[in-house]
C-alpha positions in Angstrom: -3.3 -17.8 2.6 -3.1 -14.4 1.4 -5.8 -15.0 -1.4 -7.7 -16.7 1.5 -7.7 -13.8 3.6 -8.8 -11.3 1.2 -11.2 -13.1 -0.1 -13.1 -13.6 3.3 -12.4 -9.9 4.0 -13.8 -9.1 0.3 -16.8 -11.1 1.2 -17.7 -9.5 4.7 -17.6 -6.3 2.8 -14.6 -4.8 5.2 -12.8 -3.2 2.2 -10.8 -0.8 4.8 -9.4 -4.6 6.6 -8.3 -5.6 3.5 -6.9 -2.1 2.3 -4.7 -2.2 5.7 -3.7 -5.6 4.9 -2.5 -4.6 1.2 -0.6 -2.1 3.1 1.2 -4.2 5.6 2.4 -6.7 2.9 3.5 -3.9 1.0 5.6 -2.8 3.7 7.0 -5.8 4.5 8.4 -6.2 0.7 9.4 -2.6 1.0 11.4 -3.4 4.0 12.4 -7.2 2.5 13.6 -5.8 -1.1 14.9 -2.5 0.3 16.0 -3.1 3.1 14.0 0.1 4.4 13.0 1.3 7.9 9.1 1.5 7.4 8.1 3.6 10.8 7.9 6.9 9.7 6.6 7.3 5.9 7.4 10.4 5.6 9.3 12.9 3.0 13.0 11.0 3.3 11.5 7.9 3.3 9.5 8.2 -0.2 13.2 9.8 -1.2 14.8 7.0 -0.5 12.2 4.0 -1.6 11.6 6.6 -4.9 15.7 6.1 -5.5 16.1 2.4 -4.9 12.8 1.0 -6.5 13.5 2.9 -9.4 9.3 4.2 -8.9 8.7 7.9 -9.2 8.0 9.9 -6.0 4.6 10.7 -6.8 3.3 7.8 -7.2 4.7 6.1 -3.7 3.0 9.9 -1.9 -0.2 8.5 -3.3 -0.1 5.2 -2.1 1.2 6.8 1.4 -1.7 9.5 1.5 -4.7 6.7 -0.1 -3.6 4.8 3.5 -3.8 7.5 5.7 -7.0 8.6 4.1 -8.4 4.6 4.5 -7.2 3.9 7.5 -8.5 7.6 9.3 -12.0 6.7 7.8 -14.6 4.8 10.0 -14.7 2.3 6.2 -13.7 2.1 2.9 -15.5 1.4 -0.2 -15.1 -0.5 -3.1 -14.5 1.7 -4.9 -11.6 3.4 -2.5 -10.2 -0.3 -2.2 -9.9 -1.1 -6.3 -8.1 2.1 -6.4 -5.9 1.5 -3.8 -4.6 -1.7 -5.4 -4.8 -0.2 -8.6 -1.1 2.2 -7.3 0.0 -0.3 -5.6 -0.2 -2.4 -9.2 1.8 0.1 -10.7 4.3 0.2 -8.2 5.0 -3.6 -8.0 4.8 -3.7 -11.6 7.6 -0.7 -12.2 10.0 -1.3 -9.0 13.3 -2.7 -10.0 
């Protein structure tokens, strides 16, 4: 299903669809494997997922401000969407 979906959105050329997507699966896991309240990402919220993923801070305030920049924008590139997934790559490969 998932690989379904993105590939449609990936052919219609709506990278900033598929970038919110990416971001809603990842906060479902977050909230899943953590156990997390996902509302408000703010600062004690990257403390917290930072502590129990194991992840450094920085990298989970990049994926947090890539979102916000994506999903402000009117569209997303390619380019924009490749290196979204790229930190979230990193993060699902390093959480523990």
């Amino acid at each position: 299903f998932i690989s379904t979906i993105g590939t449609l959105y990936f052919l219609q050329n709506d990278h900033k669809k598929l970038a919110l997507q990416k971001m809603r699966l990842f906060l479902s896991y977050i909230r899943d494997r953590y156990q997390l309240n996902t509302h408000d990402l703010d600062e004690a919220f990257v403390q917290k997922l930072a502590i129990r993923s194991e992840v450094p801070a920085a990298l989970i305030q990049r994926i947090i401000n890539m979102h916000r920049q994506i999903k402000g924008a009117t569209g997303a590139s390619e380019q924009s969407l490749i290196d979204f997934h790229l930190e979230m790559d990193k993060f699902y490969k390093n959480c523990k």
